[in-house]
C-alpha positions in Angstrom: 0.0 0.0 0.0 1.3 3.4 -0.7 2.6 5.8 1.6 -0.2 8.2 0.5 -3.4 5.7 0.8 -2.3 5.2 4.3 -2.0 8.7 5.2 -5.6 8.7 3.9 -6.7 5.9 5.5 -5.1 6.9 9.0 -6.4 10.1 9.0 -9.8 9.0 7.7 -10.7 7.7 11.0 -11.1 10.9 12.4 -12.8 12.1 9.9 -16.4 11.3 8.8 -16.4 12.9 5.5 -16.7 11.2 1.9 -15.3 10.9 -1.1 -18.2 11.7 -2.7 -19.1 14.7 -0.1 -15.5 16.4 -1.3 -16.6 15.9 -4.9 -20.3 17.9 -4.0 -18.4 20.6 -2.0 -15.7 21.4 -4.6 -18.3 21.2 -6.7 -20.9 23.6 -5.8 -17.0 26.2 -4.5 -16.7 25.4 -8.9 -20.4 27.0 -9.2 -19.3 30.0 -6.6 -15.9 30.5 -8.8 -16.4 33.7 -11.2 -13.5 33.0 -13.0 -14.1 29.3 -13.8 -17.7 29.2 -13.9 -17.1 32.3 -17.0 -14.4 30.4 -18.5 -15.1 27.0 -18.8 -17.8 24.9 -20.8 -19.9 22.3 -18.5 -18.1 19.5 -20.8 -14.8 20.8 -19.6 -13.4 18.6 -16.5 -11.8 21.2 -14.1 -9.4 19.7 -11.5 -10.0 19.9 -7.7 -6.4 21.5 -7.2 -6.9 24.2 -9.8 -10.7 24.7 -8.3 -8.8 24.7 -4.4 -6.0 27.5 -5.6 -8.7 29.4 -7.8 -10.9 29.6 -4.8 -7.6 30.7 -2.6 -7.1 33.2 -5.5 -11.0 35.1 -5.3 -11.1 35.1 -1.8 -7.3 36.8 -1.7 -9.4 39.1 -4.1 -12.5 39.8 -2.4 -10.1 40.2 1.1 -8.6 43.4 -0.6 -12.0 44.4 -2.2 -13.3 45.0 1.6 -10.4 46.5 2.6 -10.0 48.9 -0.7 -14.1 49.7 0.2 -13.0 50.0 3.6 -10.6 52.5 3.2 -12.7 54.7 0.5 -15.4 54.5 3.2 -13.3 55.8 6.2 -12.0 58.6 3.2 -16.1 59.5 3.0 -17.1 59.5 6.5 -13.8 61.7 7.1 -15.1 64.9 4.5 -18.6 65.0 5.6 -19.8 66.4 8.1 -20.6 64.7 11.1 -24.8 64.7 10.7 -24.0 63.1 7.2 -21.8 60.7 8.4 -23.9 59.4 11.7 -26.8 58.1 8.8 -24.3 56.9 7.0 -23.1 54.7 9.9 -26.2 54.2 10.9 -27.4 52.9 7.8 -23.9 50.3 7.4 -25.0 48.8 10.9 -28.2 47.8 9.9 
């Protein structure tokens, strides 16, 4: 038996997930996945690496979305004045 089946095996005792569960969730991440869901025919086979490192890639992507919107936010709430900016706050914390 190969070193890798019985790394799977070993730690598949403490873990109650399938096969076939892994396939469903990387899967429906494929579905979430902008760039491969645009790109790629349903006939096209996608691997489960490249859908794992694309999904690494979008939520890198969507990490410096917030923080670009957070910043351009914090630039708003700075030059207006301070009536403007309590709805706006008010408003984000609903």
């Amino acid at each position: 038996m190969s070193s890798r089946r019985s790394r799977s095996r070993q730690s598949s005792g403490s873990s109650n997930i399938s096969e076939d569960q892994i396939n469903d969730l990387v899967s429906k991440l494929q579905q979430l996945l902008p760039e491969i869901r645009n790109s790629q025919r349903r006939s096209d086979k996608v691997s489960s690496a490249k859908i794992l490192q694309e999904t690494c890639n979008y939520i890198r992507s969507l990490h410096r979305e917030v923080d670009d919107l957070s910043e351009r936010l914090s630039e708003l709430l700075a030059t207006t004045d301070t009536a403007q900016a309590a709805i706006i706050r008010n408003l984000l914390l609903q």
